[in-house]
N, C-alpha and C positions, 0 to 999 in steps of 0.2 A: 634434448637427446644428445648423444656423444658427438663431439665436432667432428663434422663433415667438410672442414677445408680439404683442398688437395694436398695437401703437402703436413707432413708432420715432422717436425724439427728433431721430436725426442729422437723419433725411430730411426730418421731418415728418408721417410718413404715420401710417395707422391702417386698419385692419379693422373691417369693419361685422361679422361673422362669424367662423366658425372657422375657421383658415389652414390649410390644406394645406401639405405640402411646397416646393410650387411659390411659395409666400407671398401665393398668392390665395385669397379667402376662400371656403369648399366652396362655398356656395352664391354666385353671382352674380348680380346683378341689373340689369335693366336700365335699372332707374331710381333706381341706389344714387347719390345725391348724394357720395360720396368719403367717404375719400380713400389706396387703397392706393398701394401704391408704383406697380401698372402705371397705374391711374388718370391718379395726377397726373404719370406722366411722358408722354400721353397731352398734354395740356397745356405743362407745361413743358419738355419735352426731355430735351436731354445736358444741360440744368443739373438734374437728377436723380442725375447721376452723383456728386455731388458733396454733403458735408454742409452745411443750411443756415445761414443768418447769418453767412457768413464775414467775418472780420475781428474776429467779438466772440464768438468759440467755439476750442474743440481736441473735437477728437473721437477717440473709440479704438473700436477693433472688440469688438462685442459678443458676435461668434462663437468661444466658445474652448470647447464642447461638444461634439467629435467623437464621436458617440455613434450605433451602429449601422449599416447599410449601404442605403445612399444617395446620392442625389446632392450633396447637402451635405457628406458625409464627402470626399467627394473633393475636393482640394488642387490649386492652378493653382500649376505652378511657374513662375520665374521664373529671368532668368538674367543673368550680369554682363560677358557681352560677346558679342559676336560680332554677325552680323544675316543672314538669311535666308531668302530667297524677293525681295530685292528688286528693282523693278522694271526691265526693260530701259531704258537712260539715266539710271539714276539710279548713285550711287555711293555706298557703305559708308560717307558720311562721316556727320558728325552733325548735317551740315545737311540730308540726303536722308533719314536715319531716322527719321522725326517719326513719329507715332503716325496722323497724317491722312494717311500715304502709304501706307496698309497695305491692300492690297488683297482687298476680301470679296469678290469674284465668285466665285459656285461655279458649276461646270460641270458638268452629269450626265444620263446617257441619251445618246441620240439628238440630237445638235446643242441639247440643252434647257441653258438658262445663268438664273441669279435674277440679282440685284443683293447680296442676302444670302443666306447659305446658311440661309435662314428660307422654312417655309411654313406656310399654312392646313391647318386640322384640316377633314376635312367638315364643310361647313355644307351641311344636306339640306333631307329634308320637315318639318323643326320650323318653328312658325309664326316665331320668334324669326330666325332664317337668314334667311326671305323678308322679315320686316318692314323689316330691314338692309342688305339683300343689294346697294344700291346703294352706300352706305356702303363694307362689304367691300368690293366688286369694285374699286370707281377708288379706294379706298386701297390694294390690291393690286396693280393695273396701274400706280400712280405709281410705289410705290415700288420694281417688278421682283420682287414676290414671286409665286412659283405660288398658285394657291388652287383649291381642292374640290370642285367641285358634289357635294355628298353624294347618297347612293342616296335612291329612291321620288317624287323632286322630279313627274315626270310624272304618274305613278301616282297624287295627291293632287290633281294640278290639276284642278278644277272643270269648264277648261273645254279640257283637252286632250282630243280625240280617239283613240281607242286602235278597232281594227275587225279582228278576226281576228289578231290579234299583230302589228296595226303599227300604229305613230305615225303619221297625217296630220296631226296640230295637235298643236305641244307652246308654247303663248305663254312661261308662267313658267319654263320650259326656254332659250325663245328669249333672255326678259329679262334670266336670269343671265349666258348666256355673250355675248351683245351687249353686255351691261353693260362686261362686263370686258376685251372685243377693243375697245370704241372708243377704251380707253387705251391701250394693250398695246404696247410698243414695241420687244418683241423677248427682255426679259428677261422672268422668268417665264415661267407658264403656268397655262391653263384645262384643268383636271383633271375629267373628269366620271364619278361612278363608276357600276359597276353589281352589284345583287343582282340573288336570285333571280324577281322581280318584274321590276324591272328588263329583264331580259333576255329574259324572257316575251313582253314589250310590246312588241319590236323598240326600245327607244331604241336599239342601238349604229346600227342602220341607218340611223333619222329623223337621229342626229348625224352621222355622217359622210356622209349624203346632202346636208346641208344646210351642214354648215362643213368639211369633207376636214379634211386635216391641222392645221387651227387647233386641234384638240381634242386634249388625251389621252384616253383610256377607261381606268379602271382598274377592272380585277377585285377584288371586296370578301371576304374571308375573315371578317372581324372585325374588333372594335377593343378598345382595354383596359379599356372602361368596364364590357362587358357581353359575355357569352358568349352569347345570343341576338341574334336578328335586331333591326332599329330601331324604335322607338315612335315614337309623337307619342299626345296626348290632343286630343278634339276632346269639344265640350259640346255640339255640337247632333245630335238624332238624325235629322236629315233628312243630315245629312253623315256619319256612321257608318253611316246604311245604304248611300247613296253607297259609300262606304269597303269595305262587306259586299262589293257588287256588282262593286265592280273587282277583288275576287278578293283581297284581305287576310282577315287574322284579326284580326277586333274583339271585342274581352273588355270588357264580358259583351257575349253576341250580341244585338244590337238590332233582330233579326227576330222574337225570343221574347217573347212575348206578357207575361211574366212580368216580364222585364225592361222590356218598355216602359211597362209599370204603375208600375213601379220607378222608372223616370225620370221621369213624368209628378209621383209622389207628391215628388219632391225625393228619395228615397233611393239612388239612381243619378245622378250629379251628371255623368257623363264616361263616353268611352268613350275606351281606348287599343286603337289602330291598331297592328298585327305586323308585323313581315318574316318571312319563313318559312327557317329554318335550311338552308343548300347541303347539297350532298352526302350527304344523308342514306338515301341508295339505293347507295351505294358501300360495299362488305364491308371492302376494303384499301386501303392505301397505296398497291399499282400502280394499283389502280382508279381513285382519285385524281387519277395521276399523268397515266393516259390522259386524262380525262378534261380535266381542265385543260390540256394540249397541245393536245388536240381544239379547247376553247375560243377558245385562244389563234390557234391556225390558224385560225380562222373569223373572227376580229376581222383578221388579216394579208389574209386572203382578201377582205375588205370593202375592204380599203384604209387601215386605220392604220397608221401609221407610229412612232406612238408609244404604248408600252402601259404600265400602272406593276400593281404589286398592293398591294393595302393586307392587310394582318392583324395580328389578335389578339395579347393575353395568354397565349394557351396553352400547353403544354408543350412539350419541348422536341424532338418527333417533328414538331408541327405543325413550326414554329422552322426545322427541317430542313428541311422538304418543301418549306416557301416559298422558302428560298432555294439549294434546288437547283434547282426549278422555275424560277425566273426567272431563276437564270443559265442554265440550259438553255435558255430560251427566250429569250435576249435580252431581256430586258425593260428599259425603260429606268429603273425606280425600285422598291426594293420599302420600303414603310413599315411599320416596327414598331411599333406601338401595344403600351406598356407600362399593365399596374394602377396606377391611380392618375392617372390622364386626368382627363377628364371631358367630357363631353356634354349634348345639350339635355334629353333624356327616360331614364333608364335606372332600374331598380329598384333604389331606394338601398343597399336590402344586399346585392344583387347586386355592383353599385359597391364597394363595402367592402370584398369578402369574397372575390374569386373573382379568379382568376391570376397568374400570374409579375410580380412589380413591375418597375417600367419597369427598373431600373440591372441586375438581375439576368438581364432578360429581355436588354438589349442590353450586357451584357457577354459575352454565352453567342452572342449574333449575332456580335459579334468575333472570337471564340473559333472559331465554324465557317468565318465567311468566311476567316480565315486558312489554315484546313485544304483550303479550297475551293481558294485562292490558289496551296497547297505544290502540290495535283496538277494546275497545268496553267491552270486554269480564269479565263475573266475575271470576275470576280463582281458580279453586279448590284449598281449604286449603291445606298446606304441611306438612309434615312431617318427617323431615330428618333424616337417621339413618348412620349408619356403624363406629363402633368408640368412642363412647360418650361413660363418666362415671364420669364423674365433673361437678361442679357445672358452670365453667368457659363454658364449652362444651357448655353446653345450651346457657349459653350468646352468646357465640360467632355464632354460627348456627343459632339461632333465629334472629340475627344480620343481619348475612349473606344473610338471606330468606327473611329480610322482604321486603312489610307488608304482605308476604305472607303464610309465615311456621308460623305455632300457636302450633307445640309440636313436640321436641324432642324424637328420639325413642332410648330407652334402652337395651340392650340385656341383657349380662353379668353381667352386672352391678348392677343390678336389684335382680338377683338371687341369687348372693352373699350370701346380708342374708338370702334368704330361707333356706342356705346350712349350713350357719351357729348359727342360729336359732336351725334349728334341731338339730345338732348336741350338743348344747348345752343344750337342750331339752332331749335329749336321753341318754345324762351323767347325770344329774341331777335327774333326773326319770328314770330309767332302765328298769321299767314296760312297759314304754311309745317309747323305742329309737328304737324296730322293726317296729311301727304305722306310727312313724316321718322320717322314715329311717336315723335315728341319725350313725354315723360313730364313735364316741368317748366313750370308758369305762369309762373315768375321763374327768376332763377339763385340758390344757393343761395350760400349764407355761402364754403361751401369754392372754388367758383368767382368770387364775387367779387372775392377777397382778390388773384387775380391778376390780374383785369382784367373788362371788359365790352365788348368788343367784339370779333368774330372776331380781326381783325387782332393785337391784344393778349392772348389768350389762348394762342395758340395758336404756340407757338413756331416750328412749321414752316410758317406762314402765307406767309412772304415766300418762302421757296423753290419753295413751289407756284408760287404766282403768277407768281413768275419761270418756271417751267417753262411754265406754259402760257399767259400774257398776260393780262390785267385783265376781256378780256371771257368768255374761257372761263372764267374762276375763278367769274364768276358762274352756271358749271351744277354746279360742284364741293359734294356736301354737306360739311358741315362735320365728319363721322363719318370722311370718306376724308379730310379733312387731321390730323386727329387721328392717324387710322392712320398719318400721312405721318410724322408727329409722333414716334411710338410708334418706327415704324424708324428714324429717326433717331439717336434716345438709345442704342436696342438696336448700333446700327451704330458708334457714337462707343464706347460700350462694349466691342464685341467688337476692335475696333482697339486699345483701350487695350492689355487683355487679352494678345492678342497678342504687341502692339510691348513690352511688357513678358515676354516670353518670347521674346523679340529674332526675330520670325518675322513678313516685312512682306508676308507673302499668306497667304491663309486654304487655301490648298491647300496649305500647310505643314506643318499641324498634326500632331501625332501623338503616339503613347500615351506617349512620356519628356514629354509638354511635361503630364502630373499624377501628382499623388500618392495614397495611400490615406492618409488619417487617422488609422484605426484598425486592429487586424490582422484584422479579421472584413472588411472590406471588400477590404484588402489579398486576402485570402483569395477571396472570393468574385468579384474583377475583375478578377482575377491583375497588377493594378495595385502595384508593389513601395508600400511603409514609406516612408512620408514622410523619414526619417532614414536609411533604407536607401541612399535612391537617391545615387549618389556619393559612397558613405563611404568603398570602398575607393581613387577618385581624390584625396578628404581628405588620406587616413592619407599616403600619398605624397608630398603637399605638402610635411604636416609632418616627415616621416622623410626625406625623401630631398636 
């Protein structure tokens, strides 16, 4: 697999932590002073793409460990001529083939288009989602990326109203998806999801009463961090019994006279906040099946127009079910959340230890949506998650899926810069760093090396501004140009990628354009041998 030291000499970069797959560190922080690779490209850009001190260095790749089955085992092929997918007016020659002509618009659902075939992972009820959440949004809305509103967002707010299963007042509901439609310019979308909570409360109603088709609603299964419903921890007990009252499961129970002795004494420091597991009243798989058409008829019946579903790690009966159900149903996005994610609250050996790894799980989605494809069927667009945070990622997944995955999903990745935006934000303005929930007094060493001032840190500074004029830039937090920032590099990336497998649109892509590494991968992603693939056009070269 691709080396996992901390520290990478070409780039510069380093790990405060232990690295994941994804080359982000397991744990994240929101006020890690740097400096992994998504960090500083967060700052620096598409000059991330590239090894540092040029002009007084040579660099060689330090990935030559194909070892196990993974996203890293997998190989971007490349190729020595041809070019395809390119744009209407443009022509094959080598002036129109540049790497910046390559076009990433992914189109998917129901008239739904990004700018990148990149989205958001939910960002929910974790206090960490809402401290950010404006950050997120208008760096998602700039740059044409969908984004999340995760489940229970209502359900936690203090000061939402809820009165016989219906929403009269949802503010922090309002704030996310206002946040994100004042930018929104047609690419993208505001994804709002719902559990079983959720859906208790009437949110699909309060949403679509109050924004019609500006919204998506999407149905929640699961995700791959955790095969239970979603936490949050909250430290005060006057807000855990809150919590009790609006109909969660708070562990341990902060009604019990025992327990609150417990907290008072300092040996109960927190309570975490449940979601309640779906369908746990259904015997079978029709039951299931009625059931969620039922659902879904009831959300068409409201008036959506656009529906996605999100799910799990699970096996590969769930695997099924999801994606015959949402091609049956028209649905316009179904997202696969693979093991090996990650999120804001989950039971770390839960995390660890429990479901199908992302490359496995959504090698086996290719595998049925194909089959779905041979009888007839149009199969709902995909959306692969658990893992990703390179620009390679998306190649390779989009690779993986096709022609059926049209976007990448983000978690961690993504919020990076929000975390570091602010805080950069709240050193620099100090009036402003309780607003931005900035964590830094100063800028630290790794931040100052590249500058001190918005404009000079932040590589994609001048293009916002350009986008939106001198005086709107001043409502812009410095978290959503970061993020601006972040796509950017990822976008100059995935172009390279590409126009280097001579394919000058990202609706090109498909399973010859990778490799397998090893033959346990090969095996498991029915993806041929690196050395396999055009050996027999080879031999004929040389023989014929």
């Amino acid at each position: 697999m691709r080396n996992l030291s901390k520290t990478n000499d070409v780039l510069g970069t380093a790990n405060r932590g232990n690295i994941a797959e994804s080359g982000l560190c397991t744990l994240c922080r929101a006020d890690c002073a740097g400096k992994c690779e998504t960090w500083l490209s967060s700052l620096k850009g598409r000059a991330m793409l590239y090894p540092r001190d040029f002009g007084g260095v040579t660099a060689g790749s330090g990935n030559t460990c194909h070892v196990g089955v993974n996203y890293n085992a997998l190989r971007i092929q490349g190729a020595n001529y041809g070019a395809v997918g390119v744009a209407a007016g443009r022509t094959k020659s080598a002036d129109d083939c540049l790497f910046t002509n390559v076009n990433l618009e992914s189109a998917f659902g129901n008239g739904l288009k990004a700018r990148l075939p990149l989205m958001t992972g939910a960002l929910g009820s974790t206090f960490i989602a809402a401290k950010y959440w404006d950050s997120f949004a208008i760096g998602c809305a700039l740059a044409g990326l969908p984004i999340v509103v995760g489940e229970n967002v209502v359900g936690v707010d203090r000061q939402a109203v809820i009165q016989n299963g219906k929403v009269l007042a949802a503010p922090e509901l309002d704030r996310r998806i206002t946040g994100y439609l004042k930018y929104f310019d047609g690419y993208g979308a505001i994804i709002v999801q719902l559990n079983v909570e959720d859906a208790r409360n009437g949110v699909a109603q309060y949403v679509i009463d109050k924004y019609g088709d500006k919204v998506v609603i999407e149905l929640k299964w699961g995700q791959g961090a955790k095969n239970i419903g979603g936490e949050i921890e909250v430290t005060s007990l006057d807000y855990a019994l809150f919590l009790k009252q609006r109909g969660y499961l708070v562990d341990p129970d902060p009604e019990i006279e025992a327990v609150r002795e417990a907290f008072a004494a300092g040996a109960v420091k927190g309570f975490a906040r449940h979601s309640r597991l779906g369908y746990t009243d259904l015997p079978s798989e029709a039951a299931v099946q009625d059931t969620f058409m039922a659902n879904v008829a009831c959300l068409r019946n409201l008036g959506y127009r656009n529906i996605s579903l999100k799910t799990g790690a699970y096996g590969m009966e769930a695997l099924a079910m999801a994606m015959r159900y949402a091609t049956d149903a028209g649905l316009d996005l179904l997202t696969i959340d693979g093991s090996g994610g990650g999120t804001g609250m989950s039971p770390w050996n839960m995390m660890e230890t429990w479901g199908v790894p992302s490359i496995l799980l959504h090698a086996k989605a290719a595998e049925y949506a194909s089959l779905l494809a041979s009888r007839g069927h149009k199969v709902v667009d995909l959306s692969f998650a658990g893992g990703f945070a390179r620009e390679d990622h998306i190649f390779k997944a989009l690779a993986l899926g096709a022609p059926h995955a049209k976007l990448i999903c983000m978690g961690r990745a993504v919020m990076i810069p929000g975390f570091l935006g602010s805080n950069i934000e709240g050193a620099l303005h100090p009036e402003r760093r309780a607003a931005v929930n900035g964590n830094w007094d100063a800028l630290p060493k790794t931040v100052k090396d590249i500058g001190d001032t918005a404009s000079e840190l932040f590589a994609g500074y001048a293009d916002v501004k350009r986008k939106l004029g001198a005086r709107e830039m001043e409502n812009i937090p410095y978290g959503a140009i970061a993020i601006c920032t972040l796509a950017d590099k990822l976008g100059a990336g995935l172009q390279q990628l590409l126009a280097g497998a001579r394919k000058f649109s990202v609706a090109q892509i498909d399973r010859r354009d990778i490799a397998s590494g090893n033959r346990e991968t090969e095996r498991e992603t029915q993806i041929p041998f690196i050395t396999d693939i055009q050996d027999e056009t080879a031999r004929n070269i040389l023989l014929g």
